[in-house]
C-alpha atoms as one frame of an Amber mdcrd trajectory, in Angstrom:
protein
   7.866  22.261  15.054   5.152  19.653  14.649   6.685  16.137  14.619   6.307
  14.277  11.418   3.814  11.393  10.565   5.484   7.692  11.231   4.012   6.042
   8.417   4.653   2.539   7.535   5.276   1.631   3.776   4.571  -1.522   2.829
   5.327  -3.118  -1.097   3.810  -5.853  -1.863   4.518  -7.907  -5.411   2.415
  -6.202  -8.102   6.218  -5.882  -9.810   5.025  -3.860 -13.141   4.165  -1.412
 -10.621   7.556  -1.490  -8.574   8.882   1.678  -9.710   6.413   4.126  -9.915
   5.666   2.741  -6.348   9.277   3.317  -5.148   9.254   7.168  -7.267   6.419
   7.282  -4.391   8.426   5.317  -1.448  10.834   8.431  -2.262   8.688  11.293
  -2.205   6.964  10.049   0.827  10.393   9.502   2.908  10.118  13.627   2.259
   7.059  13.792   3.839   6.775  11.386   6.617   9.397   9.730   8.967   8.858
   6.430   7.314   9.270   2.337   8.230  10.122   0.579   4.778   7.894  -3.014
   4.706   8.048  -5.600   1.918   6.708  -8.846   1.113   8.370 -11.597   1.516
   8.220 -12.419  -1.878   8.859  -9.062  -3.023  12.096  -8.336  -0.844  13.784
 -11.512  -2.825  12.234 -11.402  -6.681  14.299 -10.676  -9.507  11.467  -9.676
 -12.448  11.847  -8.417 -16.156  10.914  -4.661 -14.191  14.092  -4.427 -11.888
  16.084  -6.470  -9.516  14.671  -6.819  -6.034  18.466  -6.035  -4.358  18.248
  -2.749  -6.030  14.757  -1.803  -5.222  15.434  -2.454  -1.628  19.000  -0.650
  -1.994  16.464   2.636  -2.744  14.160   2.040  -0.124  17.139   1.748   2.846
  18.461   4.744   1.304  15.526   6.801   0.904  14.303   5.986   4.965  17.319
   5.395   6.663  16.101   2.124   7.907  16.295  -1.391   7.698  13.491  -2.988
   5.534  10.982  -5.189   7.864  10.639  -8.319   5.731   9.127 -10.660   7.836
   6.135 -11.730   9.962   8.636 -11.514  12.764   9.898  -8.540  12.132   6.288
  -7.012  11.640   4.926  -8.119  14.667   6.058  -5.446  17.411   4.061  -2.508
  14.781   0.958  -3.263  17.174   1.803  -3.793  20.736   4.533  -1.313  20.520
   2.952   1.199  18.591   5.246   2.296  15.721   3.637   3.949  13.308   0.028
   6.217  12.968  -0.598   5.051   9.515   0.462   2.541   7.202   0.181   2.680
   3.365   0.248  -0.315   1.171   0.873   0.253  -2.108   1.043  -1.499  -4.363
  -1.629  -3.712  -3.016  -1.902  -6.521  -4.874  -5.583  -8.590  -5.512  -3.434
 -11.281  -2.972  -2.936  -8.860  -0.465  -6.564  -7.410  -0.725  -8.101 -10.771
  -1.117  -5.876 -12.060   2.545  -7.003  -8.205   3.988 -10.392  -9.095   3.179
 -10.256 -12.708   4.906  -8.543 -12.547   7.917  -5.397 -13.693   6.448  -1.959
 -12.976   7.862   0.606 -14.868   6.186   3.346 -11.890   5.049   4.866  -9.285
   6.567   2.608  -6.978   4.967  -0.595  -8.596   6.390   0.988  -8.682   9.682
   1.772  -5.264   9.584  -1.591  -4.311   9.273  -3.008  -6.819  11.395  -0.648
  -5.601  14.179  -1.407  -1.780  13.310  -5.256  -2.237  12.732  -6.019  -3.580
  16.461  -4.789  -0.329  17.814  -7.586   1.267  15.470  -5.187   3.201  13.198
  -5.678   4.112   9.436  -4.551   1.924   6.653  -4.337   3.068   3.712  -4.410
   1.020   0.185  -2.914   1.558  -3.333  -4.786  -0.930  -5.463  -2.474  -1.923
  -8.050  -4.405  -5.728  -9.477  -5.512  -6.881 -12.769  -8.592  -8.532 -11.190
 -10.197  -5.733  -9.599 -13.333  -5.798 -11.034 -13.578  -9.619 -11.274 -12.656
 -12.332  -8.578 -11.593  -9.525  -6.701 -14.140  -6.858  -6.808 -15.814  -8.935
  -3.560 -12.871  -8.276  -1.749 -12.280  -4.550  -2.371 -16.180  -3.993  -1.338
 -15.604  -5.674   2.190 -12.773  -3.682   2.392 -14.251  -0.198   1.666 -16.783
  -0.759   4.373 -14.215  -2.106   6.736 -13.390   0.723   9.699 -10.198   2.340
   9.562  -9.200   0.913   5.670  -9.136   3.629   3.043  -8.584   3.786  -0.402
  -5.814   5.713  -2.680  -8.816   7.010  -5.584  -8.354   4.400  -8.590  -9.152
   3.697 -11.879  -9.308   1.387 -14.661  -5.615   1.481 -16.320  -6.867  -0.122
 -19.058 -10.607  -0.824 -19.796 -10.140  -1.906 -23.412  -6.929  -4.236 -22.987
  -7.705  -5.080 -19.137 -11.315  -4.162 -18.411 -11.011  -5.781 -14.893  -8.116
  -3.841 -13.788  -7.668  -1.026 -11.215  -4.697   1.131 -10.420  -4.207   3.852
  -7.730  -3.586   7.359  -8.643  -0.440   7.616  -6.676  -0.031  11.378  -6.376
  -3.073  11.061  -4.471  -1.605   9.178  -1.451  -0.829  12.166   0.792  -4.195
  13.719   0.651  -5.565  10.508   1.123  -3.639  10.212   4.383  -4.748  13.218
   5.620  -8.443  12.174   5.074  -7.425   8.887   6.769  -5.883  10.545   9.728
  -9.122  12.629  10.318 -10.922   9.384  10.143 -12.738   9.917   6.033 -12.649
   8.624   2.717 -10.695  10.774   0.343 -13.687  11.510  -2.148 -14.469  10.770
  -4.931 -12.707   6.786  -4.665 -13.425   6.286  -8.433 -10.772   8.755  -9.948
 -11.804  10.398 -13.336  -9.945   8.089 -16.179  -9.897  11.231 -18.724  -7.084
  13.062 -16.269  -4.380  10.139 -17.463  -5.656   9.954 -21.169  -6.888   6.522
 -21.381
């Protein structure tokens, strides 16, 4: 029996997001033997979309693990090797924008820093209202960065928020699959007519 994938899973705060991203934390736990990671500011944030004590109550639950929440704790991914791919989703425009820059100031950005210098896949679930404004720059860097790959996304809302991206998230494991064979799952720019906008 093949082993399974150790995938990291990393939330960051795009919070009107949170549970369809969890419904995918969930599913994924099924799928791959999988390290729970949050943002700082996402482990601790009470919002109008859930309380952040119960969010992380389902992610413990659903890996079996304790919830790396801090630079510190996200270190050790790198030199010690944990996981062959980590997934960030949501990724928020601040996480792409720091991604983009050379920025490591979360446990999220560590955890790809740390992963990313043993040249392993990470994958991103854009979830930001300023996709296609002050962060479209970022997102472009990105997609021509080695080893960064993108969930397929589209605009969520191109009448009410015509700069705004989100990830098709049923679309994560095949586009870990395409990550671990070192490809872009095609096409990035997901067809807006499958979710009736």
């Amino acid at each position: 029996m093949m082993e399974k994938l150790r995938a990291g899973v990393a939330l960051c705060g795009s919070y009107c997001t949170f549970k369809k991203a969890v419904d995918a934390f969930e599913r994924l736990c099924g799928v791959y033997d999988v390290m729970p990671i949050m943002s700082e500011s996402s482990a601790v944030t009470d919002t109008r979309f859930g309380k952040a004590e119960d969010f992380r109550e389902r992610l413990t639950s659903a890996s079996g693990r304790e919830i790396v929440d801090t630079i510190v704790k996200a270190e050790p991914i790198g030199p010690k090797r944990l996981l062959d791919v980590l997934i960030i989703v949501p990724c928020t425009g601040n996480t792409i924008a720091k991604l983009a820059n050379g920025v490591t100031d979360s446990a999220v950005t560590m955890a790809a820093k740390a992963h990313l210098r043993n040249g392993r896949p990470v994958v991103l679930a854009v979830s930001t209202n300023d996709a296609l404004s002050a962060n479209a720059e970022n997102i472009g860097k990105l997609l021509a960065r080695k080893n960064i790959y993108f969930v397929p996304f589209y605009q969520d809302d191109p009448i009410g928020k015509p700069t705004s991206l989100a990830a098709d998230l049923t679309l994560i494991e095949d586009t870990v699959a395409a990550a671990m064979e070192g490809r872009q799952l095609q096409p990035v720019l997901a067809d807006r007519r499958k979710y009736n906008i």
